[in-house]
N, C-alpha and C positions, 0 to 999 in steps of 0.2 A: 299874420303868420300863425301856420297850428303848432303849439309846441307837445310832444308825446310826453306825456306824464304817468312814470312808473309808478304803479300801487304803494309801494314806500314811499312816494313825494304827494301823497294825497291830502296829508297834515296842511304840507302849504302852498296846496293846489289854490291858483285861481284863473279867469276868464276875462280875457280883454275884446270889447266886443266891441261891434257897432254896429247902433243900433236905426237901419234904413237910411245907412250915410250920413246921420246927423250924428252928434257930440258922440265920442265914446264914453265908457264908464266902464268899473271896475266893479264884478259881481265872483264874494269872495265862497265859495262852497266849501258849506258845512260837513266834514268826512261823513258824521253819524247819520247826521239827515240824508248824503246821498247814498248811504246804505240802506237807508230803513226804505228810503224812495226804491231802489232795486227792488228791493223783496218785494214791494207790494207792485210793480211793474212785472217782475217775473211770474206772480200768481196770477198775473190777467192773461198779461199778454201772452212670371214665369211658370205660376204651378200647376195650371192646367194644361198644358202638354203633355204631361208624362200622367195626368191621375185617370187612375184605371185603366193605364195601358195594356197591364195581361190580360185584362177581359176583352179588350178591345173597344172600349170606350171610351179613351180617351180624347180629347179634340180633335188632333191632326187626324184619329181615324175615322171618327164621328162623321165629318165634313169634306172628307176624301179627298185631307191638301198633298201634297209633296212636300216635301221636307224646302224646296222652292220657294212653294207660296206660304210655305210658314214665316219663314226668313222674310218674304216679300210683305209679308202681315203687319212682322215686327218693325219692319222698317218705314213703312208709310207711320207709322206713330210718330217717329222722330224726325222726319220731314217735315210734319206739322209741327212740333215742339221746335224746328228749327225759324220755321218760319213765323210764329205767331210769338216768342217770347218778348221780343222789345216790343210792338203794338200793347200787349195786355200791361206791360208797365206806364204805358202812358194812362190807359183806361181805369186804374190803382185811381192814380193821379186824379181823373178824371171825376169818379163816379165815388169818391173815395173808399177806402181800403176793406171797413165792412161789409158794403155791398157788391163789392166784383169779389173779394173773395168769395162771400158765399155763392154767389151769381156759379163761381167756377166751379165749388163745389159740389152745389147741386147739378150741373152741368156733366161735372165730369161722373156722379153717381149714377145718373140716367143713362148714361154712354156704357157703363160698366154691365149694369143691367142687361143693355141693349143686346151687349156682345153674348151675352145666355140667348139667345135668339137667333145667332148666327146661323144659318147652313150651307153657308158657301161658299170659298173665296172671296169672291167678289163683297157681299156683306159681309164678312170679319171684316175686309182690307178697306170697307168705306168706316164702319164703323170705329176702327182704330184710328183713322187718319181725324174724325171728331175726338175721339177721346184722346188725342196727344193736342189736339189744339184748343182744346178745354184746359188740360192739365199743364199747359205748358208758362202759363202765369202765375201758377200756385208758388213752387219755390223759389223764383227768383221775385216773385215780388212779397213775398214773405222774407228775404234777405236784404229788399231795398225798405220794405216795411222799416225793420231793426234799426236803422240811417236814422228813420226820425225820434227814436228813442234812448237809445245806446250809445256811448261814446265807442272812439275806435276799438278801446281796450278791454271794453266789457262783450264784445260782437261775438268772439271765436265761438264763447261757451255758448251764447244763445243761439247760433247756426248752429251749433253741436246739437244741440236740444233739439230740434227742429227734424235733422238728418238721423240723430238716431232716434228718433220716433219711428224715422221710417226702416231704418234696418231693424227695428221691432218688429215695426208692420210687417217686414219682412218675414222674420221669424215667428210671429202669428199666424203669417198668411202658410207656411210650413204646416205649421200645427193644425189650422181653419183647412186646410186643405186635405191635411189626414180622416178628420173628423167628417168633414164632406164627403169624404172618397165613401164612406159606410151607406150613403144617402142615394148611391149609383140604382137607376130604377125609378127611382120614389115618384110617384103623378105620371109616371112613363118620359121622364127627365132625365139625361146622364149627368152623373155628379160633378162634372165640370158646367154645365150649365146654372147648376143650385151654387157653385164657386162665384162665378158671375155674378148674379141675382143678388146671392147673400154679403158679398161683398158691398156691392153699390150702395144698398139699402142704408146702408148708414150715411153715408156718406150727404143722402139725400135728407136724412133727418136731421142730422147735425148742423148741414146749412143753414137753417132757421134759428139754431143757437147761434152760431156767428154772423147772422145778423145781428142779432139781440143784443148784444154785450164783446163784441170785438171792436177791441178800442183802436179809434180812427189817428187822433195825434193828441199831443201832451194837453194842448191848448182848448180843445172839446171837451176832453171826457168830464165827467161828473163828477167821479169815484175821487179826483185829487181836489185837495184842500187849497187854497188858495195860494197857499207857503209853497203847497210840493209843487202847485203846477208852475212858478215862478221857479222854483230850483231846477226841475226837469226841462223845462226852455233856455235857460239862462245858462247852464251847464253847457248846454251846445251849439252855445254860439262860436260862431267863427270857422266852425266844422263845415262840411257840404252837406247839411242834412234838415236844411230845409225843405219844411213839409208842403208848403206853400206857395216858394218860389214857382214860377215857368220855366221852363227852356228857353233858348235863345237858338237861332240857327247860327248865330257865333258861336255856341256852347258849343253844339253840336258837330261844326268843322273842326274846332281846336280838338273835343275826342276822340273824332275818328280818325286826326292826323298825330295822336300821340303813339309816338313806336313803342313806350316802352308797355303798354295798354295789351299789344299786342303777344307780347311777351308773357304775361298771365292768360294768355287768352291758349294760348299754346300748351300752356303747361295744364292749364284744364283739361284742352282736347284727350292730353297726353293721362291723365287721369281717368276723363271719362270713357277710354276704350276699356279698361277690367272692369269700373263701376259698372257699366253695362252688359258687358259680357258676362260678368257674374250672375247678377239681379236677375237677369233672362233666361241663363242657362245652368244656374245651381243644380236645379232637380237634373236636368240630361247628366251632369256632371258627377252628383250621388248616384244617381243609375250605373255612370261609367264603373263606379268605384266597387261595385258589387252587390249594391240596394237597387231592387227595383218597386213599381207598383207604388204602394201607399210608403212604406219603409223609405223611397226616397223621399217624398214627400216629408217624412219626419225629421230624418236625417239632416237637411235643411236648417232644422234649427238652432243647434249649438252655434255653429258659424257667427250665425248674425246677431246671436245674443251675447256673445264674445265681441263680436266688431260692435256692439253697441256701449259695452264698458269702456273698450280701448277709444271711440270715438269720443266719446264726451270727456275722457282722461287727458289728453294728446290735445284736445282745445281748452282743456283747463289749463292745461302745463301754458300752450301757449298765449293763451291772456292772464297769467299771472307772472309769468318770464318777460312779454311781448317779443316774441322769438314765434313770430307767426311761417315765415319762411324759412327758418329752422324744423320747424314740427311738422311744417308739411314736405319740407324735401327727407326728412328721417324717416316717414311712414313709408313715401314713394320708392325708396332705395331699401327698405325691409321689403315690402311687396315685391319689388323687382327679383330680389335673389329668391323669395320664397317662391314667384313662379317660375327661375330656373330651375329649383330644385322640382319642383310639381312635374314640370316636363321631362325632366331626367331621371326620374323614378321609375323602375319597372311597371308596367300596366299592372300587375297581379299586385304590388304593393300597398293593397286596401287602405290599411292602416295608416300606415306612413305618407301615404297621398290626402288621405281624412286630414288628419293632424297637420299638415302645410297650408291643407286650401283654407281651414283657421288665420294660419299667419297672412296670407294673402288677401281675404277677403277684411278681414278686421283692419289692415294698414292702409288698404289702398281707400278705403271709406273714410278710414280717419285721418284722411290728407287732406280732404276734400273742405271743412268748415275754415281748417286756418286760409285752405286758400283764400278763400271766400273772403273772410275778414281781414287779407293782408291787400284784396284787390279793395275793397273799400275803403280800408284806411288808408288811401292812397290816390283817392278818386278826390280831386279839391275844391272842385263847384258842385251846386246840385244838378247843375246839367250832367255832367260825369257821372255823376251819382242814375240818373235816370234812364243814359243811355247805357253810362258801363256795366253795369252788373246784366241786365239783359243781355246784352253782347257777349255777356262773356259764358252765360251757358247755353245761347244758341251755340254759340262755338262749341260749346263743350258737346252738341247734341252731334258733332260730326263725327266727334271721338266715338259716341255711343252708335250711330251708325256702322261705322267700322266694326267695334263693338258685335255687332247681331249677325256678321259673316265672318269672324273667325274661327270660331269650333266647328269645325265640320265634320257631320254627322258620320261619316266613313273614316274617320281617325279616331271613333272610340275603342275602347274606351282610354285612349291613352291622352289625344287631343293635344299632340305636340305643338301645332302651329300656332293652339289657341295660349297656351301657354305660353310659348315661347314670344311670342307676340303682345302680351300682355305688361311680358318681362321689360323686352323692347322700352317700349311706351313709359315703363314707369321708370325705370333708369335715365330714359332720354326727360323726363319730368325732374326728375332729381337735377340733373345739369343744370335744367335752366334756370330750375329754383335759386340755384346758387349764383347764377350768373348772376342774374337781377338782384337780388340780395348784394353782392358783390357793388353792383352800378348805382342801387340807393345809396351804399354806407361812404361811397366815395363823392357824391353828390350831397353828403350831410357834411364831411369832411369839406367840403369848398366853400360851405355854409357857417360853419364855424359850430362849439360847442351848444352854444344856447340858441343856435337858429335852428334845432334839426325840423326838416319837412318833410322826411322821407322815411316812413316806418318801416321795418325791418323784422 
């Protein structure tokens, strides 16, 4: 049985294991040792559409799409990311963690590249559909990664860390993309092609570093002392976060016939329609607002440098509270009203539209890590473990789907439906946050005080 042990009972925390079915034993964890162990585990382990649109350089004109096969563009990416994310957690497994990550890396850097190369429908739309199925193992098996190191309670913040990396990326890529847009010409190149290119490039370099020194599991690496790597193993036992187990095709039926599985799976979808719609459509959206050219391209940035403090805050709160489906149904129900209000704002309302799509884009981001770490602490075998978390953001790639056909380019700059629609979604997210939440604490209830199984 896993019992949830809150940070105040860490004094006289311990682990009841067993160890490959034979005799159990009791391995009692040192508080200080397993904080000094964190630290040193913590220190290891959209913008080219719109840039140089007034000149007319920018992609959609460059390559003479419709506003059609732009959307058509975007969405072969997440047909591949829908289809490829549970396989690439098996291949983690497989090939272990260092070398498919980097594998994907490099992979997806070359793709990036690629896309500076495009001139046609047809090649954006092949090349996107590689580079969403390159990319589509990186974060969820970077979240199943976490399983084998992390207890439940320490997960929110480290998915936090992970996601607001990337709403930096985000907000860099604003910034990188201003500073590019000056580059428009340069070798007889439009500055969304050098967007492309100089993006990748890293990407392809870095690979080679995480080969190097990306640590595979507790039990490998080097870097731990014999002490830590007996605490680091021993700490998680009884968890599903076994690095080594198999699957079973029994695992396998039991979690794709668990309902309530499906229930987080939902409330992601219901997540990742504004995640997507935002990340895709920021710039169009600054445009709307009264930036155009490179100024939207900047404008981008506060946003997601804001959603990047409230995201790692909102998963601190919730792995120090463990009120993980608390912190993500709070974010979804602030996002919610923030994009009624975005929709019911006059279009001319620059200002006052600015300052919302803040609340919007920072909440609905920073729903997303408790999720994450309330479906895993809740996953009980490592088959769960291996199949759930893939599943649950292919699912989520349906919401992102949706996602890339709700702002329609003939409702700017006001974009009621996208809005309005976003609102939808993250309200209807909020619901079922609680629902579930709700049907653990009664299911912990039938279990009695010291049996709880059901994180919350």
């Amino acid at each position: 049985m896993v019992h949830d042990v809150g940070n105040s009972d860490l004094e006289k925390a311990s682990v009841e294991y067993k160890d490959d079915g034979q005799s159990s034993e009791e391995y009692v964890v040192d508080p200080v040792a397993e904080r000094r162990l964190l630290r040193k585990l913590d220190t290891r382990v959209g913008n080219a559409k719109v840039l140089n649109d007034v000149s007319g350089d920018d992609l959609q004109q460059t390559i003479h799409l419709s506003n059609q096969e732009y959307t058509t563009a975007l969405m072969v990416f997440l047909v591949a990311y829908f289809i490829f994310e549970t396989p690439s957690n098996y291949m983690l497994k497989a090939f272990r963690p260092s070398r498919w990550i980097a594998f994907l890396m490099f992979s997806w850097g070359v793709m990036t590249i690629c896309l500076g190369a495009a001139t046609s429908f047809g090649s954006l739309a092949a090349v996107r559909f590689l580079l969403g199925m390159f990319e589509a193992g990186l974060f969820p098996g970077l979240v199943y990664f976490l399983t084998f190191w992390y207890k439940p309670n320490e997960r929110a913040m480290r998915i936090a860390c992970i996601l607001a990396c990337a709403t930096l990326g985000l907000a860099f890529g604003g910034a990188l993309a201003y500073g590019i847009g000056q580059m428009n010409g340069a070798r007889g190149l439009q500055a969304w092609r050098w967007l492309f290119i100089l993006e990748g490039i890293p990407s392809c370099v870095l690979a080679f570093l995480v080969l190097a020194v990306f640590p595979d599991y507790p039990e490998t690496v080097g870097w731990l002392s014999n002490e830590e790597r007996e605490l680091a193993t021993k700490r998680l036992r009884g968890l599903a976060s076994s690095a080594h187990s198999k699957i079973t095709w029994e695992e396998a039926k039991r979690t794709l016939k668990e309902w309530r599985l499906y229930i987080h799976y939902i409330i992601y979808i219901c997540i990742s329609v504004p995640f997507s719609s935002l990340s895709l459509f920021s710039p169009s959206l600054i445009s709307g607002l009264g930036y155009t050219g490179l100024r939207a391209q900047l404008f981008t940035v506060p946003p997601y440098a804001v959603a990047f403090v409230v995201t790692v805050t909102v998963s601190w709160l919730s792995d120090k509270y463990e009120k993980r489906s608390l912190g993500a149904a709070s974010c979804m129900l602030i996002s919610g009203i923030a994009f009624i209000v975005e929709g019911s704002l006059a279009p001319t309302a620059f200002k006052a539209r600015y300052g919302v799509l803040f609340l919007a884009s920072s909440f609905s981001f920073g729903s997303i890590p408790p999720l994450l770490s309330w479906l895993t602490a809740n996953l009980q075998t490592t088959g769960a473990c291996t199949l759930g978390v893939p599943m649950n953001v292919s699912m989520g790639a349906l919401g992102q789907i949706m996602g890339v056909y709700i702002y329609k380019a003939n409702e700017a700059p006001g974009y009621k439906t996208g809005h309005f629609t976003n609102a939808a979604f993250s309200l209807l997210g909020t619901v079922l946050c609680l629902v579930l939440r709700a049907v653990y604490v009664r299911w912990n209830l039938k279990l009695g005080p010291n049996e709880r199984k059901w994180r919350v």
